[in-house]
Backbone as CSV, one residue per row, in Angstrom:
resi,resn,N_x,N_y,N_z,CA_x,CA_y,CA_z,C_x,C_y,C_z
1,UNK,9.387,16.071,-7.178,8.451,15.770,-6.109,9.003,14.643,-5.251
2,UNK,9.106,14.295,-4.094,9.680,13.705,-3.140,8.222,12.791,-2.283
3,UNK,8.296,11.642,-2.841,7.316,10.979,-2.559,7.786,9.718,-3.124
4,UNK,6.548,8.286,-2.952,6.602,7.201,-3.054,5.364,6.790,-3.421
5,UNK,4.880,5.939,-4.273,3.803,5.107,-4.747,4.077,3.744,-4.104
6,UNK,2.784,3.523,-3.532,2.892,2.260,-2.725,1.934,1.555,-3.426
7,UNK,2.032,0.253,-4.243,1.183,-0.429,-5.259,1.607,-2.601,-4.341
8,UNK,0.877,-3.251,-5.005,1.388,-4.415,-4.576,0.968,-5.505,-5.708
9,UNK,0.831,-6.678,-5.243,1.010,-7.966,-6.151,-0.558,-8.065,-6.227
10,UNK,-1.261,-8.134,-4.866,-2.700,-8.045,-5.374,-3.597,-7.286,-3.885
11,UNK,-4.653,-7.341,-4.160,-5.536,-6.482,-2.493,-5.095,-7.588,-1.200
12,UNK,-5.064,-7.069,-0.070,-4.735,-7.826,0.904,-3.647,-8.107,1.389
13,UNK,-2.740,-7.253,0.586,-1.402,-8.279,1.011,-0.402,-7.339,1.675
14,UNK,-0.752,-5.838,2.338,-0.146,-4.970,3.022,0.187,-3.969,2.349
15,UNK,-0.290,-3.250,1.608,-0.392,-1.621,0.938,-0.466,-0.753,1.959
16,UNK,-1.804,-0.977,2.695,-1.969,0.204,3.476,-1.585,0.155,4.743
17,UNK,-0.253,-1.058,5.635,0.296,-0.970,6.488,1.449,-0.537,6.062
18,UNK,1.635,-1.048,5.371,3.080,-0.279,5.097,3.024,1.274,4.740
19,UNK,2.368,1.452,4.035,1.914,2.828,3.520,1.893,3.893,4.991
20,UNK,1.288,3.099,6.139,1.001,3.879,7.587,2.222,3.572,8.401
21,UNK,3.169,2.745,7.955,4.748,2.355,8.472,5.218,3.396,7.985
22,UNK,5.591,3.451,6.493,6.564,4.574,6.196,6.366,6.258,6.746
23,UNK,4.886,5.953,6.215,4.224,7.339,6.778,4.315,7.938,8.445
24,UNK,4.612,7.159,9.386,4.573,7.093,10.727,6.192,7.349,11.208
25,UNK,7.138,6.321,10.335,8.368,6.814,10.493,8.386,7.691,9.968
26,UNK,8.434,8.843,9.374,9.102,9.610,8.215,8.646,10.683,9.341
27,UNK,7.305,10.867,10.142,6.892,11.753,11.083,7.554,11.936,12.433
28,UNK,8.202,10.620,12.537,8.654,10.271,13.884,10.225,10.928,13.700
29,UNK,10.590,10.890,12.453,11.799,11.576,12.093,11.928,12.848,11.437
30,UNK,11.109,13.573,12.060,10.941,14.709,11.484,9.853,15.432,10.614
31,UNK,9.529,14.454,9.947,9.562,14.635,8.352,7.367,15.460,8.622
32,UNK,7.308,15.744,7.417,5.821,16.424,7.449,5.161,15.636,6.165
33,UNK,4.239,14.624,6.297,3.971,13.865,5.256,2.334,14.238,4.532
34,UNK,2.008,14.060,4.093,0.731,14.070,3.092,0.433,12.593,2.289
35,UNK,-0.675,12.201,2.691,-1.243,10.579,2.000,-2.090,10.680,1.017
36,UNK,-2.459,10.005,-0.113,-3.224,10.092,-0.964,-3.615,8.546,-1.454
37,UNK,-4.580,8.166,-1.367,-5.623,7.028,-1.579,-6.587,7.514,-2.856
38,UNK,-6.405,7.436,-4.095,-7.368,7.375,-5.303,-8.979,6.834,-4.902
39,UNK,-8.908,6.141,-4.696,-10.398,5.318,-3.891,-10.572,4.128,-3.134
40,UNK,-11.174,3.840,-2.261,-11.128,3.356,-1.425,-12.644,2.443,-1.313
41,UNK,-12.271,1.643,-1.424,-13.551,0.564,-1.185,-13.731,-0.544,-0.001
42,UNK,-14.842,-1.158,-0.441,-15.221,-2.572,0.448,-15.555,-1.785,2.043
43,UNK,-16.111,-0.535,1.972,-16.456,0.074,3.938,-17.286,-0.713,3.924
44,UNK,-17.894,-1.689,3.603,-18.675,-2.432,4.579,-18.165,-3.710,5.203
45,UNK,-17.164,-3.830,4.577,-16.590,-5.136,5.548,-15.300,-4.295,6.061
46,UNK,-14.399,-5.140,7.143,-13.210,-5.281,7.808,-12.196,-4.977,6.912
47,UNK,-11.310,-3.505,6.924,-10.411,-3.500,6.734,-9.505,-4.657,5.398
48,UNK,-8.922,-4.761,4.465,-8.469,-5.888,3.913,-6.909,-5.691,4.876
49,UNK,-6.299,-4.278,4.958,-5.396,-4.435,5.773,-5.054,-4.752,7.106
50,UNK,-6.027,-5.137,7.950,-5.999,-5.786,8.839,-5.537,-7.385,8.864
51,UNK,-6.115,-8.166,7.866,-5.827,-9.203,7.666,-4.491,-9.670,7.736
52,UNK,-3.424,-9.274,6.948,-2.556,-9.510,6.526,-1.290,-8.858,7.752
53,UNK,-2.166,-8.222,9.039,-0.578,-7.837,9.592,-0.496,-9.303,10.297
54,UNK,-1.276,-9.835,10.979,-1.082,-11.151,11.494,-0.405,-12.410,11.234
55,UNK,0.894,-12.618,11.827,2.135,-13.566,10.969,1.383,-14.730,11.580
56,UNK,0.701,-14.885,12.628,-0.188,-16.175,12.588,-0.651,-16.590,11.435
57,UNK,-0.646,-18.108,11.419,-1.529,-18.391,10.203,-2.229,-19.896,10.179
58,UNK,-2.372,-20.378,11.851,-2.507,-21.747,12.114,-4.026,-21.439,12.050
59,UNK,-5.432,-22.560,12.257,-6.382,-22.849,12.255,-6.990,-22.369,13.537
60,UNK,-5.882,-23.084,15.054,-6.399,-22.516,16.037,-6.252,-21.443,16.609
61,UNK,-5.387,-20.151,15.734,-5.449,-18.812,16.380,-6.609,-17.907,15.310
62,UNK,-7.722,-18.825,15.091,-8.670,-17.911,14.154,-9.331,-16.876,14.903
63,UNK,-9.877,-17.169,16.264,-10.355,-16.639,16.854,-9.258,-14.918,17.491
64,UNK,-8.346,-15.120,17.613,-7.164,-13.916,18.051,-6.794,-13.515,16.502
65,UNK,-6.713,-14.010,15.557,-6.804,-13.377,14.232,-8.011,-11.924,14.165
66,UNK,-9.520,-13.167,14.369,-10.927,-11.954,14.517,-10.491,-11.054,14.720
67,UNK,-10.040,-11.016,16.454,-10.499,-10.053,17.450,-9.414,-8.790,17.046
68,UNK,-7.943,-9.417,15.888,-7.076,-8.739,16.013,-7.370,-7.838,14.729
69,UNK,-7.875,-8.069,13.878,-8.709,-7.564,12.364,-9.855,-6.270,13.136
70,UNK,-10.669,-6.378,14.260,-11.019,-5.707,14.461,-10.495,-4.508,15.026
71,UNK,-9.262,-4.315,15.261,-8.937,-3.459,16.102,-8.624,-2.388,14.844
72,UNK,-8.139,-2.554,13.491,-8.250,-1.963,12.380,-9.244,-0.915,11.757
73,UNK,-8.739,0.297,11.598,-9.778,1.067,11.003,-9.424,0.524,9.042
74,UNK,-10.526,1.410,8.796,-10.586,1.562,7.473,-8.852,2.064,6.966
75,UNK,-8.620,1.938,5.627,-7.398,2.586,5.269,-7.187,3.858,5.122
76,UNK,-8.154,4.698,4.818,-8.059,5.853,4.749,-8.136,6.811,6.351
77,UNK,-8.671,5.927,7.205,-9.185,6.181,8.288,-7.909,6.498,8.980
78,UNK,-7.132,5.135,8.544,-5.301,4.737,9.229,-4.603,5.843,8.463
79,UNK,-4.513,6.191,7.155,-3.480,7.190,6.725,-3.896,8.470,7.169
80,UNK,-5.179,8.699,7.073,-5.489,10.135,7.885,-5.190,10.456,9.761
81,UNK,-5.528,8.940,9.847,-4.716,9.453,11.607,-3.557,9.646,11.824
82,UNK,-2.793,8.685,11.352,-1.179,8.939,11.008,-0.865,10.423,10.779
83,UNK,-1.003,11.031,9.727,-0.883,12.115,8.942,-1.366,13.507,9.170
84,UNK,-2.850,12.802,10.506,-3.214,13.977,10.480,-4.103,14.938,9.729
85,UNK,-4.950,14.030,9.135,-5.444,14.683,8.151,-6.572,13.957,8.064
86,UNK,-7.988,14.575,7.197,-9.400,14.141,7.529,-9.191,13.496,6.843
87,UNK,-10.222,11.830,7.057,-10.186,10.659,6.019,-10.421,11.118,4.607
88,UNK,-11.732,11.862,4.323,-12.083,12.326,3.331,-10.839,12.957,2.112
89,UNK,-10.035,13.525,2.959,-8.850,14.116,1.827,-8.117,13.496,1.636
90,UNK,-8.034,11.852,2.297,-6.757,11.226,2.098,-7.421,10.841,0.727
91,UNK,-8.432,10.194,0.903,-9.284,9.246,-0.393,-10.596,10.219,-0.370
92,UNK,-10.179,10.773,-1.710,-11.762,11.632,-2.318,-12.331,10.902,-2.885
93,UNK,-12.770,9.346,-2.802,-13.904,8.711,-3.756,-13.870,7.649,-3.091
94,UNK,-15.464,7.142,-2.394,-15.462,6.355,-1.359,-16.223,4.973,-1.556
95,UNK,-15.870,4.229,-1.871,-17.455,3.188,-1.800,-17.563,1.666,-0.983
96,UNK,-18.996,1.326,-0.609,-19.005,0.268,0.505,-18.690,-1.066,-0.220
97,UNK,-19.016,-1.087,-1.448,-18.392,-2.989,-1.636,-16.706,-3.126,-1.864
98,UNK,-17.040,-3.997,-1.579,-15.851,-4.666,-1.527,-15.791,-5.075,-2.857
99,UNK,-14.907,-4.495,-4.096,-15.066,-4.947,-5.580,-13.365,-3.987,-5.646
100,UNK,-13.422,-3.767,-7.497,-12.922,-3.294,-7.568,-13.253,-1.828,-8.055
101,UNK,-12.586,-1.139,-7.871,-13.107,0.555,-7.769,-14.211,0.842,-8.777
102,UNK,-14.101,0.213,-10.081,-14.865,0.343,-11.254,-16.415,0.015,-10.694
103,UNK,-16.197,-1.215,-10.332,-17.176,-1.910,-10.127,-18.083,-1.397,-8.854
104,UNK,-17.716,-1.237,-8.099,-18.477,-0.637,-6.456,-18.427,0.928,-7.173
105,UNK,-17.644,1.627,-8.184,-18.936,2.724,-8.428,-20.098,2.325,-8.795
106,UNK,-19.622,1.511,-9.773,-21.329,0.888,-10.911,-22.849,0.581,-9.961
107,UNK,-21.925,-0.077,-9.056,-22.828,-0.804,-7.757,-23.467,0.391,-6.975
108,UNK,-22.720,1.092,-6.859,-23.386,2.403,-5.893,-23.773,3.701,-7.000
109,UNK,-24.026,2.959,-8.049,-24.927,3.761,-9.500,-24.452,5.020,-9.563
110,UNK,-22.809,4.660,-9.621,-21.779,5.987,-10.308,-20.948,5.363,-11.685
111,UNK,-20.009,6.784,-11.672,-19.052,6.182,-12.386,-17.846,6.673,-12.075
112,UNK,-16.784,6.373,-12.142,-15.308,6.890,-12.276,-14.892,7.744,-13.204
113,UNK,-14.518,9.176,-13.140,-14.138,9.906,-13.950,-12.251,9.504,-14.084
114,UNK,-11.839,9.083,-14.930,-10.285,9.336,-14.662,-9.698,10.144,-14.866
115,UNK,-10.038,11.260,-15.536,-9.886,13.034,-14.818,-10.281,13.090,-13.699
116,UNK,-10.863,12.934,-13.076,-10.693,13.560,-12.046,-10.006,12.648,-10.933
117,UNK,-9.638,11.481,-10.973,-8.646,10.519,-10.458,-7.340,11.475,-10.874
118,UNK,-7.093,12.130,-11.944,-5.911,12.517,-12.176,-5.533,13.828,-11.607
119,UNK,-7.151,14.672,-11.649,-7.333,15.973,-11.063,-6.840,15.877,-9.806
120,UNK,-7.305,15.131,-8.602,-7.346,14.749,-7.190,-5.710,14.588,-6.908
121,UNK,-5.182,13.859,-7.876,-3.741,13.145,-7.740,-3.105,14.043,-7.677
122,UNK,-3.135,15.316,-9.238,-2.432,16.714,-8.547,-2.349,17.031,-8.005
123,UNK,-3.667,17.495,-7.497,-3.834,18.668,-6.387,-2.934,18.139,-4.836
124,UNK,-2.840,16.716,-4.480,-2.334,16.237,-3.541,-1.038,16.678,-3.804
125,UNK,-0.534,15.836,-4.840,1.192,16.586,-5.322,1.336,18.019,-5.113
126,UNK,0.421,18.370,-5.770,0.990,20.429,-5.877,0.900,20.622,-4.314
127,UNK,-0.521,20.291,-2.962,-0.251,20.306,-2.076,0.731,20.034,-1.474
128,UNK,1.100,18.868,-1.253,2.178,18.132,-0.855,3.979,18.983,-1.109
129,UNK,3.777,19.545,-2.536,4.711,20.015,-2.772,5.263,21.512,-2.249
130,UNK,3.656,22.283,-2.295,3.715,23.310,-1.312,3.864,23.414,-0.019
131,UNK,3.726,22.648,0.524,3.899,22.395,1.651,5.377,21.667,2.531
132,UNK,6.009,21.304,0.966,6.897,20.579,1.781,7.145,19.838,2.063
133,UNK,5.997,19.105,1.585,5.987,17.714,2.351,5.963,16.433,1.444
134,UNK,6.297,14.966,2.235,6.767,13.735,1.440,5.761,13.418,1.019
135,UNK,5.073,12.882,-0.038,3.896,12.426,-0.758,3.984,11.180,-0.486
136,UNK,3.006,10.135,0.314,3.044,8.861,-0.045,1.486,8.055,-0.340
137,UNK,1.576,7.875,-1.761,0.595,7.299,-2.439,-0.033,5.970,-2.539
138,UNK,-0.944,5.636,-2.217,-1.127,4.123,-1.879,-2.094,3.836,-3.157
139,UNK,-1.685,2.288,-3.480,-3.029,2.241,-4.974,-3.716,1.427,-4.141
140,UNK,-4.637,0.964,-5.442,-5.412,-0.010,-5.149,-5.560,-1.081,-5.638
141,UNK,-5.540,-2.065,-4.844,-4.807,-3.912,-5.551,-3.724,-3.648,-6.237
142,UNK,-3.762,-3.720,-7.166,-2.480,-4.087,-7.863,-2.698,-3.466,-9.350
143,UNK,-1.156,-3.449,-9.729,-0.708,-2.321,-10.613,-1.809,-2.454,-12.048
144,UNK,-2.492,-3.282,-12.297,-3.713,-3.625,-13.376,-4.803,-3.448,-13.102
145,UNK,-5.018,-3.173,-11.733,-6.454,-3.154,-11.605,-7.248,-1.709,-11.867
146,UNK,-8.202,-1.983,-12.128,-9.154,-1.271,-13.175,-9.732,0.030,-12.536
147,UNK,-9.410,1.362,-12.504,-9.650,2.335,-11.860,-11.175,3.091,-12.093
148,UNK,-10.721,3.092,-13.238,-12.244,3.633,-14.334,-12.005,3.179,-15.812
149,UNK,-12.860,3.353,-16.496,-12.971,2.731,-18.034,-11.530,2.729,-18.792
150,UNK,-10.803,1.790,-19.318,-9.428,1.901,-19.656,-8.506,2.844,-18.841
151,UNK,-8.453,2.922,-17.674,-7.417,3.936,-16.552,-7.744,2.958,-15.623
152,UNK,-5.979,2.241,-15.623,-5.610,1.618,-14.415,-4.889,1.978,-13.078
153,UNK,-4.565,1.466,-12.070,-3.770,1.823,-10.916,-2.452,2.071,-11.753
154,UNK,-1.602,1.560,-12.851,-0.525,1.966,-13.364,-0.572,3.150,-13.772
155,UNK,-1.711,3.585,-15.186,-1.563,4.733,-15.681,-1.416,6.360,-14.406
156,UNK,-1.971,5.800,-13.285,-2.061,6.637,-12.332,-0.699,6.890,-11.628
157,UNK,0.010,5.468,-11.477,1.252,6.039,-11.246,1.948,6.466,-12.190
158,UNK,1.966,6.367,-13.387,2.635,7.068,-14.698,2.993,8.201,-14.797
159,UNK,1.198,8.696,-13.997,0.851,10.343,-14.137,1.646,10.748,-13.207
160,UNK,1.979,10.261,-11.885,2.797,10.853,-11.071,3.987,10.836,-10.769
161,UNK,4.876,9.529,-11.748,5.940,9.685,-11.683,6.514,9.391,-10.619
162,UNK,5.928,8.990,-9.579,7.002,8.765,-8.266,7.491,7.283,-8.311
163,UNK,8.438,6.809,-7.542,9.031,5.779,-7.803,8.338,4.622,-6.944
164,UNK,8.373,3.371,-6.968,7.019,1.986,-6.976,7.895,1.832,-5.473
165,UNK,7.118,1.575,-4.613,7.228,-0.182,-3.899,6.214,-0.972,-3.801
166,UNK,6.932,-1.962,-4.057,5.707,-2.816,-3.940,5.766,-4.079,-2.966
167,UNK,4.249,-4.172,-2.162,3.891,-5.067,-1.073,3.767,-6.381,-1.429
168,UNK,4.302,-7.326,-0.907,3.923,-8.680,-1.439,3.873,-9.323,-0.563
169,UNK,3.407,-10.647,-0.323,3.320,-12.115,0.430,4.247,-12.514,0.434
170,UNK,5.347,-13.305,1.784,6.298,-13.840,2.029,6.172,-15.202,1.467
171,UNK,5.069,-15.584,1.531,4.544,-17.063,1.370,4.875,-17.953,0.115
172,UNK,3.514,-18.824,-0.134,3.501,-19.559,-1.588,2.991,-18.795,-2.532
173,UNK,3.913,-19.172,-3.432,3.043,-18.346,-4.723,3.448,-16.721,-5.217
174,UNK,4.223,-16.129,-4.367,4.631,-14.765,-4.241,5.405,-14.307,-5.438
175,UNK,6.336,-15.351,-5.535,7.331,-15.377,-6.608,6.831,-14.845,-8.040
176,UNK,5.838,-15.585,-8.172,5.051,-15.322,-9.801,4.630,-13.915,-9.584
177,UNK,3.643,-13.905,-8.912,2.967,-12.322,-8.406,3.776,-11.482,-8.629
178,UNK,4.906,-11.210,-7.841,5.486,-10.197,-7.779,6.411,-9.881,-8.926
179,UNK,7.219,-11.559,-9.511,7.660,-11.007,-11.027,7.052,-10.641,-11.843
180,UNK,5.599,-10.801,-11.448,4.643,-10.645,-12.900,4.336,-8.600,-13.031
181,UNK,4.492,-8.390,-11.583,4.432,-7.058,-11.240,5.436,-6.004,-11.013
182,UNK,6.174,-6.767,-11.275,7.951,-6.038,-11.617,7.994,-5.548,-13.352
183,UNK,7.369,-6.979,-13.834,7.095,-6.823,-15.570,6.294,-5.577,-16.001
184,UNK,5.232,-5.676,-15.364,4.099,-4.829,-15.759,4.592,-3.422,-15.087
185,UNK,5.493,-2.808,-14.350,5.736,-1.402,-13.992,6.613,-1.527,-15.312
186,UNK,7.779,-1.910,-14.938,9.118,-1.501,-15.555,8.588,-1.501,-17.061
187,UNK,7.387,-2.238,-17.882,6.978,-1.988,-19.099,6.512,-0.736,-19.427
188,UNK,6.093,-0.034,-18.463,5.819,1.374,-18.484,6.570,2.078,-18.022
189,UNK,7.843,2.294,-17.469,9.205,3.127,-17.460,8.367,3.596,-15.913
190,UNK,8.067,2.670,-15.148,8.018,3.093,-13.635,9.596,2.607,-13.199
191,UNK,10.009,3.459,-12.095,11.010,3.127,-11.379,10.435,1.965,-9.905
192,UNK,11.052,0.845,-9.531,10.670,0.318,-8.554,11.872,0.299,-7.762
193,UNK,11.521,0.881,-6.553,12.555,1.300,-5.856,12.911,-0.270,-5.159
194,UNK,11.583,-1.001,-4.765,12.272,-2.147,-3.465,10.840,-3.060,-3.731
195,UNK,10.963,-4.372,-3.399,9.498,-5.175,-3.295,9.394,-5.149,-1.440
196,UNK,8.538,-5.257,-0.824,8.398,-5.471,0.602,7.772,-6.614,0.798
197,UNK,8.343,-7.560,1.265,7.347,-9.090,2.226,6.719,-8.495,3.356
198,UNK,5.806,-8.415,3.291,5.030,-8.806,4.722,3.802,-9.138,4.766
199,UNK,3.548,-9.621,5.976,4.083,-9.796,7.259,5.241,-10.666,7.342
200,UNK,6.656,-10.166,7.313,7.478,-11.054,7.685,7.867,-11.852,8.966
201,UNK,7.975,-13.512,8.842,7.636,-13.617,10.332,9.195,-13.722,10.975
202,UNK,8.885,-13.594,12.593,9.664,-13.826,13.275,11.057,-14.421,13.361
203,UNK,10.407,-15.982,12.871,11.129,-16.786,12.658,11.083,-17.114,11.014
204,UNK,11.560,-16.880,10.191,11.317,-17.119,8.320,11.959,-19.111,8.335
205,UNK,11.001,-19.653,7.786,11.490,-20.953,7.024,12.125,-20.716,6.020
206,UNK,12.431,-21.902,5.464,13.136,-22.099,3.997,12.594,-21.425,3.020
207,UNK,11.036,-21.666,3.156,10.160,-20.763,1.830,10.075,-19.619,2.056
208,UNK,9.842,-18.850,3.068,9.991,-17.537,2.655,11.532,-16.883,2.569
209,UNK,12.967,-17.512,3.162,13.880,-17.340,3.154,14.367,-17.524,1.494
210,UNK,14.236,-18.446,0.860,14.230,-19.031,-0.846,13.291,-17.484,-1.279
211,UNK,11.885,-17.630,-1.339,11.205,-16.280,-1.767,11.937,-15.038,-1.934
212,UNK,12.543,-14.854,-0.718,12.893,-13.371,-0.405,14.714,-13.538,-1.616
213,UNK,15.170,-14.699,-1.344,16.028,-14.659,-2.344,15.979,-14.851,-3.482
214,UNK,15.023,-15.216,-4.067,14.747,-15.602,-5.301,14.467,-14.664,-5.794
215,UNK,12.973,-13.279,-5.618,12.921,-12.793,-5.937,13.753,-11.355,-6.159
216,UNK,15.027,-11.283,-4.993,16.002,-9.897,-5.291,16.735,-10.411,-6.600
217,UNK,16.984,-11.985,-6.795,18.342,-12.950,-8.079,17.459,-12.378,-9.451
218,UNK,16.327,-12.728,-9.213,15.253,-12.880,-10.930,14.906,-11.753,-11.369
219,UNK,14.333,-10.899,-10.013,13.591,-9.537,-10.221,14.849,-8.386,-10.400
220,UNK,15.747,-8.862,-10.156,17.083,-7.652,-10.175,16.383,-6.727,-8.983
221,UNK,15.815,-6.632,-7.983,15.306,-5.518,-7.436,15.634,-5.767,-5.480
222,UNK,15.517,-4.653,-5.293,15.888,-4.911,-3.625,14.872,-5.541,-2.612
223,UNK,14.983,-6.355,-1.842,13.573,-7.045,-1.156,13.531,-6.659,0.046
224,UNK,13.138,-5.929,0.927,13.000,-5.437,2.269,11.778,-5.824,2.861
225,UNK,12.068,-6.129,4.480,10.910,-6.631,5.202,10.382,-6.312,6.263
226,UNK,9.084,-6.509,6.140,8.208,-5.427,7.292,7.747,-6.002,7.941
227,UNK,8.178,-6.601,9.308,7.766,-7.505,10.511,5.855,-7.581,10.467
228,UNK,5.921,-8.587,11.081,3.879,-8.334,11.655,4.140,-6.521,12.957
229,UNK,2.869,-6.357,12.613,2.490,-5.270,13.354,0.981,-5.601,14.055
230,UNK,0.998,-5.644,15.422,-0.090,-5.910,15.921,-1.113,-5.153,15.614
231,UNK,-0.952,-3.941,15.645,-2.345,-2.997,15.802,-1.966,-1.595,15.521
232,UNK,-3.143,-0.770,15.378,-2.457,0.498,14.128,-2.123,1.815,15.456
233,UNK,-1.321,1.316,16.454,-0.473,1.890,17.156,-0.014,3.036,16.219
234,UNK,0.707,3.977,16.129,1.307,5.376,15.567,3.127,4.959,15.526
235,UNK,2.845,4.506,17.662,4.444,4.184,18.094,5.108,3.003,17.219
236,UNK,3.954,2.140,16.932,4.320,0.479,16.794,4.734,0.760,14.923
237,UNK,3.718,1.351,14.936,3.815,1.855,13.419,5.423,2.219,13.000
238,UNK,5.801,3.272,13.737,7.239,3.907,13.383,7.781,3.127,13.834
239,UNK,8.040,2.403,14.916,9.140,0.776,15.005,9.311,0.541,13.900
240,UNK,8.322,0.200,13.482,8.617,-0.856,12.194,8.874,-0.322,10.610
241,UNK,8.433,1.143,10.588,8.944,1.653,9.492,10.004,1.860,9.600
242,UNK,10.931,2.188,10.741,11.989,2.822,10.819,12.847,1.585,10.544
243,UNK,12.349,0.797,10.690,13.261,-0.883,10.319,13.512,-0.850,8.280
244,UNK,13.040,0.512,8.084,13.026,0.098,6.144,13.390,1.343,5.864
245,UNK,14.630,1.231,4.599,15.663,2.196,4.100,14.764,3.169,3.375
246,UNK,14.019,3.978,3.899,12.786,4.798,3.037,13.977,6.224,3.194
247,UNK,14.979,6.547,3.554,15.696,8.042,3.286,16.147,7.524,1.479
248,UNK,17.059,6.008,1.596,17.396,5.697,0.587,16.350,6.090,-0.778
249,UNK,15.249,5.378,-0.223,14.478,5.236,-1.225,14.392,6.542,-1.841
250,UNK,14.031,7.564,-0.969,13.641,9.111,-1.448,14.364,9.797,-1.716
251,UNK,15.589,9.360,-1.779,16.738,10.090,-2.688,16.316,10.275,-4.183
């Protein structure tokens, strides 16, 4: 199967831009893609991926931060426009809090089957595969977080076998995160193809320049970077995917 699992260090920190980067290049180059989102939470607030394309990060651009968070759809909203495809099929299980998947079922007085998290996951693959097309899988938060009763975002990539990237923060603190999430795949015989910083800025200081090296020396793994992206443009989108070795990866 010819696809990618897109997982990260924790929620917020660019899953589902990048996820609509790769997905946007891969279209722009040909390619015929298919997205898959397990579940999708927090529709009642703003996007979490909005947040994080903004390489601003001073006090007085809060206000152009807002206005720039709003221009963001939902994630499923973004991989289905990209792709082409109704929100509903990107992510078959939907809910408004902002929690983690377990929890905003409980809240919206469900539950999580993880059959059928696993059922859904096929059927995208076998689609995807019939069709031809590149699978790219986005989780949710990060590789531990709690899907349904003992079934995490890992065991899900387990089931599918496709190979990891993972999204992280250029910033403070990244370092731990992301080794801690290099540990926790590779303990389960996931392949991680590359970690991604972003929003990488413009201009990189010492700390995220140290970060980005530190973590390819410790993590043994490749670190690639995904500029800020203003707004969920299609065009702006494939700029910036096309800036990341994703043929490599899908070898």
């Amino acid at each position: 199967m010819r696809g990618l699992f897109v997982t990260a260090t924790d929620t917020g920190v660019g899953k589902t831009v990048l996820s609509a980067a790769l997905s946007a290049a891969l279209i722009e180059a040909g390619e015929s893609v298919r997205a898959h989102k397990p579940v999708v939470t927090g529709l009642d607030e703003q996007p979490p991926g909005a947040a994080i394309c903004g390489s601003r990060s001073s006090a007085s651009d809060g206000d152009a931060r807002v206005a720039e968070r709003q221009t963001w759809p939902a994630d499923h909203e973004l991989l289905g426009a990209i792709t082409g495809a109704a929100p509903d099929e990107v992510a078959p299980q939907r809910y408004r809090a902002a929690a983690a998947p377990h929890l905003a079922a409980q809240l919206a007085g469900e539950r999580i089957d993880a059959d059928e998290l696993l059922a859904a996951a096929a059927d995208a693959e076998a689609r995807a595969s019939g069709a031809a097309q590149t699978l790219i899988v986005e989780g949710v938060g990060g590789l531990l977080t709690p899907l349904a009763e003992r079934f995490t975002v890992r065991d899900l990539a387990r089931s599918l076998g496709l190979p990891l990237l993972v999204a992280a923060r250029p910033g403070l603190g990244t370092i731990n995160h992301t080794l801690l999430t290099l540990q926790a795949a590779r303990a389960s015989g996931l392949v991680v193809r590359a970690v991604v910083l972003t929003p990488w800025p413009a201009q990189a200081g010492a700390l995220e320049l140290s970060n980005r090296d530190t973590i390819t020396r410790l993590g043994d793994v490749e670190v690639a970077l995904l500029r800020h992206i203003a707004g969920p443009d299609p065009g702006a989108l494939a700029r910036a995917g096309a800036g990341l070795p994703w043929r490599r990866w899908l070898e």
